[in-house]
N, C-alpha and C positions, 0 to 999 in steps of 0.2 A: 340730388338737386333740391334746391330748400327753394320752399311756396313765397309767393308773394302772399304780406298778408291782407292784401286786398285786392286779390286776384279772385278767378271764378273758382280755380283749384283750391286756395284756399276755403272757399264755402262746402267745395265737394266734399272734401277731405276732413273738415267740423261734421258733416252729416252722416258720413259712413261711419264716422270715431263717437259720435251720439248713437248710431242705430246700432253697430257694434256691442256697445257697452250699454245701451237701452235692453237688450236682449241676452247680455251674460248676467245682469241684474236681476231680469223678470223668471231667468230660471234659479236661482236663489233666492225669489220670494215670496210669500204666504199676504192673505187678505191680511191680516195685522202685523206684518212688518212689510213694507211696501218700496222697497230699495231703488226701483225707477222713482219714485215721488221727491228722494233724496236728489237721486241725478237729478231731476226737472229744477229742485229749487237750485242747488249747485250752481248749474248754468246759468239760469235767470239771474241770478247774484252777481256773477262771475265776468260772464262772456261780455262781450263790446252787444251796442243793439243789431250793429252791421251783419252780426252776425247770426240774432235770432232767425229767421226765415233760413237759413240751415238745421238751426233747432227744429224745428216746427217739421221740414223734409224729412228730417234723421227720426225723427220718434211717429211721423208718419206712414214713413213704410216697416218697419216690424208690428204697429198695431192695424194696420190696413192688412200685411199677410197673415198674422192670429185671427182678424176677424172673420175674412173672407174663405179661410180653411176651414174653416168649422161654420160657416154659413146654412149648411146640408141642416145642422144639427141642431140649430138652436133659430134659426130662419134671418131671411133679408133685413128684419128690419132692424134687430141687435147687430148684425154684421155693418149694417149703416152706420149704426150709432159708434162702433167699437174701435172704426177706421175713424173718426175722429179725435186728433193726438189732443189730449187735455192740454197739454201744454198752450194750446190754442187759447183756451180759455185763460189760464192762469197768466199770459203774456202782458196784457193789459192792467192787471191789478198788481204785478209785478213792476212795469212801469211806472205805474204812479206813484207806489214805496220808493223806487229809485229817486224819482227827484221829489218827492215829498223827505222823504228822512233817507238822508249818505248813511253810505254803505261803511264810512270811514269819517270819523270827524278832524277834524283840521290838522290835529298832531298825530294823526294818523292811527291812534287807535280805532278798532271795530264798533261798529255801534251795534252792541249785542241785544240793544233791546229793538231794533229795525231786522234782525235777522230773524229773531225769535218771532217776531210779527209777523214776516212771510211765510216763513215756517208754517205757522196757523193758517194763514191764507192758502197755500198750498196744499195743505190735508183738506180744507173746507172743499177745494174743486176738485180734487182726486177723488172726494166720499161722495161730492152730487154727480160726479161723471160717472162713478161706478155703482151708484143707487140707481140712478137712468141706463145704462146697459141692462143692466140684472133684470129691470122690470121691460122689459120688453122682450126677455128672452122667453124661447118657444119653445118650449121640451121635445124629445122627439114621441111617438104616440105609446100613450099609458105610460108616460110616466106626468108627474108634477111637475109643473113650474115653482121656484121656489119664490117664496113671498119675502116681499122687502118689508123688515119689522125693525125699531128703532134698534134693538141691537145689532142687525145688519149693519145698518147704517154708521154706528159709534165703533165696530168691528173698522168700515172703510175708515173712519176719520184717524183712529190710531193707529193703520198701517201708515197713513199720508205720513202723518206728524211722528211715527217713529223711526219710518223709514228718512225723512229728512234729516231730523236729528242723527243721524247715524252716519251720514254722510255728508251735511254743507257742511258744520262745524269745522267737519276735518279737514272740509278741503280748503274750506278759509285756515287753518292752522299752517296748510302746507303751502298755502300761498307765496307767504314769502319766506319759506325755506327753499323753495324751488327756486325763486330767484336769486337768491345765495349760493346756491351748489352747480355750477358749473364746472367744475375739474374733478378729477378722481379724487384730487389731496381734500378739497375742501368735504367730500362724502363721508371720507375716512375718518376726517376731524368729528364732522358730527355725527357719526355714528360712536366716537367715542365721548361724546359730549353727557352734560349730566340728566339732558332732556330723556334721549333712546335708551341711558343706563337702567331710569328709573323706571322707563317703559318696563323695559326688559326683566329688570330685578323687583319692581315692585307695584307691575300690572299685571303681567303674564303668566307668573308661579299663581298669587292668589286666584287667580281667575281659573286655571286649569283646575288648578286643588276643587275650587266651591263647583265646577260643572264636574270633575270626576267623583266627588260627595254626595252630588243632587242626582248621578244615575245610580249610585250603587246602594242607596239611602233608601227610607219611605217617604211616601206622598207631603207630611209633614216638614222633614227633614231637607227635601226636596223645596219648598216652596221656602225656608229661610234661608237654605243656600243660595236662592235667586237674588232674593232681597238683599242679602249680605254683597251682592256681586256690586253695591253703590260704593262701597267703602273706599277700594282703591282708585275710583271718582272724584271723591274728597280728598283723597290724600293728593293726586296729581295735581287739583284745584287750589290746593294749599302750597304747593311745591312751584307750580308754573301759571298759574292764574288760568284764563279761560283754556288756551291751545292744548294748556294738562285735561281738562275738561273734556276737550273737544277727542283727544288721541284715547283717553281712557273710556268715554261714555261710547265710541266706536267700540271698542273691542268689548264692554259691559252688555253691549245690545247683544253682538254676536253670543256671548257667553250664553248668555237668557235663550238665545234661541234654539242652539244647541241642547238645550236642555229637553226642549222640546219630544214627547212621546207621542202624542196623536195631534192629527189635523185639530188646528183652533181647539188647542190645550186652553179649558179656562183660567185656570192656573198659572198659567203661562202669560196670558195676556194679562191678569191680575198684577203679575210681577212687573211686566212691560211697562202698564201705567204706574203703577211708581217708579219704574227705572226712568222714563222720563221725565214725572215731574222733578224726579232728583237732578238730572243733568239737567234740564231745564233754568233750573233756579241755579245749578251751578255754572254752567255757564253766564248769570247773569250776575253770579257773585265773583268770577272768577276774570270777569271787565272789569270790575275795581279794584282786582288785587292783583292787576298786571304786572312785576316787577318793573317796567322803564314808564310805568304811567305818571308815580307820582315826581318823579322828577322834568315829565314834558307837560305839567296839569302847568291853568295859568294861577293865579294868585286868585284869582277871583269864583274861583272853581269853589272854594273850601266846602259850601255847602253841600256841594258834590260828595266830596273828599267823605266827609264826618256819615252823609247815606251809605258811602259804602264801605264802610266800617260795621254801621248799623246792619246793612246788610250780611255781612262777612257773619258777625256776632249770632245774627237771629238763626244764620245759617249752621252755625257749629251746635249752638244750643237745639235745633231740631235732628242733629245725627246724632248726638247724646241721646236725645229720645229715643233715637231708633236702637240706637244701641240697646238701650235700657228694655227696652221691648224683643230683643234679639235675643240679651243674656235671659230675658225671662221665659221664652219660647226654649231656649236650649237646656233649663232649666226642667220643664214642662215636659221635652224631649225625653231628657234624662231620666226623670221619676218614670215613663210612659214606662222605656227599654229595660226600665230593673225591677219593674211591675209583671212585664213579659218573660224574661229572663227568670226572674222569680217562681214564675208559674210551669214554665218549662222544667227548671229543674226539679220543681216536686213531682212533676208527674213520670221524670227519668230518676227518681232514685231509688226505687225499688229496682232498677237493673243496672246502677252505676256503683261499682265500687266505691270506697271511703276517699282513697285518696282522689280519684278522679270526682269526686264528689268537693270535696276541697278546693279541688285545682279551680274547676267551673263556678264555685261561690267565690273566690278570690278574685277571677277576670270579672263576673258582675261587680264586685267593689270598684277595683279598679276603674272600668269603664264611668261609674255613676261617680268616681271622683276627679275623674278628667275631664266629662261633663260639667261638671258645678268649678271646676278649675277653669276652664275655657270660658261659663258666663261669668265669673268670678272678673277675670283678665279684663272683658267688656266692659262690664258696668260693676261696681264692687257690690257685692250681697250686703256688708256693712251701710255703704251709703244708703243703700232703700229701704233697709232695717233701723238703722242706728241714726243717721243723721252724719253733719260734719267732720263736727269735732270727734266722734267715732274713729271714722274712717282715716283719720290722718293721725291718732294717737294709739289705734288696735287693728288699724285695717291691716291691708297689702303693703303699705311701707313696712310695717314693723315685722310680718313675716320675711320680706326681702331682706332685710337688715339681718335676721337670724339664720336668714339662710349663708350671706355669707362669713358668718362671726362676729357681726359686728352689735355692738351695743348701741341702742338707739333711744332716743329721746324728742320730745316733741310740746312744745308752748307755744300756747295760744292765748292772743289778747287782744283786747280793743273791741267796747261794744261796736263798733262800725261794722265789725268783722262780719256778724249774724244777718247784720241787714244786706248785704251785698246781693246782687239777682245771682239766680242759681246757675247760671253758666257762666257765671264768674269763677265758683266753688269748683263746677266741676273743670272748670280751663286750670284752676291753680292745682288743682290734684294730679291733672294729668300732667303740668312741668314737673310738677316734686317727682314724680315716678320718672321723666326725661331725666331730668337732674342726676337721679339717686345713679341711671342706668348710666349716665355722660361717668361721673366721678367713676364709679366702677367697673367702665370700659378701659378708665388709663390705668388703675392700679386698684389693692387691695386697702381698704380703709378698716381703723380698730372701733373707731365710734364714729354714728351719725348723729348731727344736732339740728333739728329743726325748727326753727322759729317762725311763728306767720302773725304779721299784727297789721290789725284793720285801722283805718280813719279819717278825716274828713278835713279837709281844707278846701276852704272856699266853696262852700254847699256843694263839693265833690266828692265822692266815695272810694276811698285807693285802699291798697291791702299790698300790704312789704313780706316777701319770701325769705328768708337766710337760710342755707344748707352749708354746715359748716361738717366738715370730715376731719377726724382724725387719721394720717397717714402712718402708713405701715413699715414697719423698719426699710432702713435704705434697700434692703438686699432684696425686696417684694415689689419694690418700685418700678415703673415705666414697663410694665406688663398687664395685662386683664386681671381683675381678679376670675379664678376656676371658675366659678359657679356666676359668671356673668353672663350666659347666655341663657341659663333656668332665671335669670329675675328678668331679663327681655321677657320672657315666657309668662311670667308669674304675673308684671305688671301691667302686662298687656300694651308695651310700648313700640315706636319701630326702629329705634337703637338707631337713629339719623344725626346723633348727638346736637351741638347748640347752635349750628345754625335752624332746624326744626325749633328750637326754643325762642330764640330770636323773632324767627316770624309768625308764631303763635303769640308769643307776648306784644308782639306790635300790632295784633289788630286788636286789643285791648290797652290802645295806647302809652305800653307798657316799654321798660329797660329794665336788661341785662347786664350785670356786671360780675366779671368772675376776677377773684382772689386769691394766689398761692401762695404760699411761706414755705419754710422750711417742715415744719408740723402741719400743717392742715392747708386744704385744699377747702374755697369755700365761693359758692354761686350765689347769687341774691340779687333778686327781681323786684319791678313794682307794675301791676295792674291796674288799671282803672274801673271804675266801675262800667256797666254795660251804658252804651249810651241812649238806650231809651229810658234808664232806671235815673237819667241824671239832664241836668240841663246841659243845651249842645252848647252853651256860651263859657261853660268853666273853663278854666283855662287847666292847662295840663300840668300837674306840679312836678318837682323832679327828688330825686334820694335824700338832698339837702331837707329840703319841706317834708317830709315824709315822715325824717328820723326828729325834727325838734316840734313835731304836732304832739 
């Protein structure tokens, strides 16, 4: 029998389905991750208003019987306080977000920065509702009361605001996929769609891998495997704009917490807060880079348009940092374990034979060169040593290039070139390394030719790519070449070939154009410079302007 939805049974039936799920969340949650705080904003976002005051009943009674059970123990007057659903409080200031700033603007995208604002508002009452019980509680005799100290206090506020983030996003993501899948056929589709694949293939392996690393690791090893757990954040932010955001930063949290070894791991919560500010911001990068935005933006938006560009930009250039900070730590790793290793085997070779003696210095080698190969992949040792033009004439290309036969070559020109902002350099390194891995996905190449030349039109700052391949006799053709999944490896790429190109080079206001002949296979792009490094009134030049500057 289906409810009326404004019937009493309908309101019954919101309260039992909140109190329900109030209570399979609060036993899966810890003071810093706070998974009912999620549900509370969820709903508030969400539901009609008709139907708060079932809100309010449904989170009423599970925190009315936790307070009252344990009444004995902690005394009357926290048991008072504790039957008080916060949601009470937060209903009002929820409220006025709703019609102060939509939840949705006109063309119907989210207003991620209204969401991200409740968000806040939500942790602030979850940490003074949970700062006010704690201080009222009553120990039972000889023992302590525990005292409310400002890290108490920031402990509640990043459960509130982690636990949200862990859950509205999502649910707003699933919003309207749920109202799209009504039939079996329509599930099937999207479950074969490219959104659940990438989940699947390039949320879910990374994430197991860095929580099975961070238990079997040490304490160190441990805490950059947390931190690494943001990367397939970005990558889904880059792939599907916020709702990647929103399905990846879900399961990132869980990952982190998992991790988890003692109650309020410092550690743990240290990783949490940058695992937030990073969703955070990507989901506020990943509202501008919604694939159906810019074609429902109105004309008059542009300055919109070019901020979140800017944003997109500042945002890729701070995961290069982290990167850069990751290969260095793994780096730091590395020397620690062939320090320890080192030390062990002197002290066992007075009772280890020659060859086992051997054997055990070869695995230390090995290990401390899969180390420096792995931070190598992240950030190049070249570029933080050598500079640019280094790294694109001796780095990781030109190993890639030997690795598979091929002959490689690399020119550089244009003072323009030098002056470009630095995540200009590192966005054109990482297509060359897309590129080199796209060509070498469809076949085997005899030489690679790389050309990058900088320059300026119209007090703008552009830089022109050309990767030009020589192709490999007919007989090697329209197959991989062998040794194309050790340069995935080596250049530290995610072999998504040129649509990944395509939409990296577009938020450096950039094009792509690919060239085949019967000899050579050849890719060539143009970039613009970063748009805070340049006035937002240039106009965008195109290949024409580029090649006769």
């Amino acid at each position: 029998m289906r409810l009326r939805s404004d019937g009493w049974m309908g309101h019954v039936a919101v309260a039992l389905a909140y109190a329900a799920s109030y209570m399979l969340l609060r036993s899966m949650s810890v003071s810093h991750w706070n998974l009912p705080a999620g549900l509370r904003v969820a709903c508030l976002l969400l539901v009609p208003y008709r139907y708060w005051p079932a809100l309010i009943v449904g989170e009423a009674l599970p925190v009315t019987y936790l307070g009252w059970s344990n009444q004995q123990d902690f005394g009357w007057v926290w048991a008072s306080l504790m039957s008080i659903p916060p949601i009470l409080f937060s209903a009002p200031a929820f409220a006025w977000c709703r019609r102060r700033m939509p939840l949705f603007h006109a063309d119907g995208r989210v207003n991620m920065a209204m969401v991200l604002s409740t968000i806040l508002v939500g942790a602030l009452v979850t940490a003074l509702a949970s700062t006010a019980t704690l201080a009222t509680m009553q120990m039972p005799h000889g023992q302590q009361a525990p005292a409310v100290t400002a890290r108490i206090v920031l402990g509640y506020f990043l459960g509130g605001f982690m636990g949200a983030l862990t859950l509205a996003p999502a649910a707003l993501a699933l919003r309207p996929w749920l109202a799209r899948l009504r039939t079996p056929v329509a599930w099937l589709a999207a479950l074969r769609g490219r959104f659940f694949s990438d989940v699947a293939l390039g949320v879910v392996p990374p994430l197991l891998l860095l929580t099975w690393l961070a238990s079997v690791g040490n304490a160190e090893t441990m805490q950059v495997c947390r931190i690494a757990m943001f990367l397939p954040v970005a990558w889904m932010t880059l792939r599907h704009g916020w709702p990647g955001a929103a399905a990846a930063g879900t399961l990132a949290s869980v990952a982190v917490q998992l991790t988890e070894t003692v109650v309020r791991d410092p550690s743990v919560i240290q990783a949490q807060t940058l695992i937030a500010f990073a969703i955070s911001t990507l989901l506020l990068l990943g509202s501008r880079l919604a694939p159906h935005a810019a074609g429902q933006r109105d004309t008059h938006d542009g300055g919109d348009a070019l901020r979140g560009f800017e944003l997109a930009q500042q945002g890729l250039y701070q995961e290069e940092l982290r990167l850069r900070q990751t290969a260095e730590a793994l780096e730091r790793i590395g020397l620690s374990m062939r320090d320890s290793q080192k030390r062990l085997l002197d002290r066992l070779r007075p009772v280890l034979p020659d060859n086992l003696e051997h054997m055990y210095a070869r695995h230390v080698a090995i290990t401390q060169h899969e180390m420096h190969r792995l931070a190598d992949a992240l950030y190049p040792r070249t570029w933080r040593e050598r500079g640019v033009p280094a790294t694109f004439q001796d780095g990781p290309l030109l190993r890639a290039a030997a690795l598979v036969g091929a002959t490689y070559e690399c020119d550089l020109a244009g003072r323009e070139l030098e002056q470009l902002a630095p995540d200009v350099h590192m966005m054109l390194y990482r297509l060359a390394c897309e590129v080199m891995v796209y060509v070498l996905a469809r076949e085997p190449v005899r030489r690679i030719h790389l050309q990058i030349r900088g320059g300026q039109t119209h007090g703008r700052r552009w830089v022109v790519m050309r990767m030009t391949c020589a192709r490999a006799a007919q007989a090697h053709r329209d197959r991989p070449a062998p040794e194309w999944k050790q340069v995935v490896s080596l250049l530290g790429t995610n072999g998504q070939g040129m649509p990944s190109v395509h939409d990296r080079a577009q938020i450096y206001g950039g094009i792509v154009h690919e060239r085949d002949t019967h000899d050579q296979l050849g890719v060539s792009l143009l970039l613009h410079d970063a748009l805070r490094a340049a006035p937002l009134v240039s106009p965008v030049i195109s290949f024409h302007q580029a090649a006769s500057a």
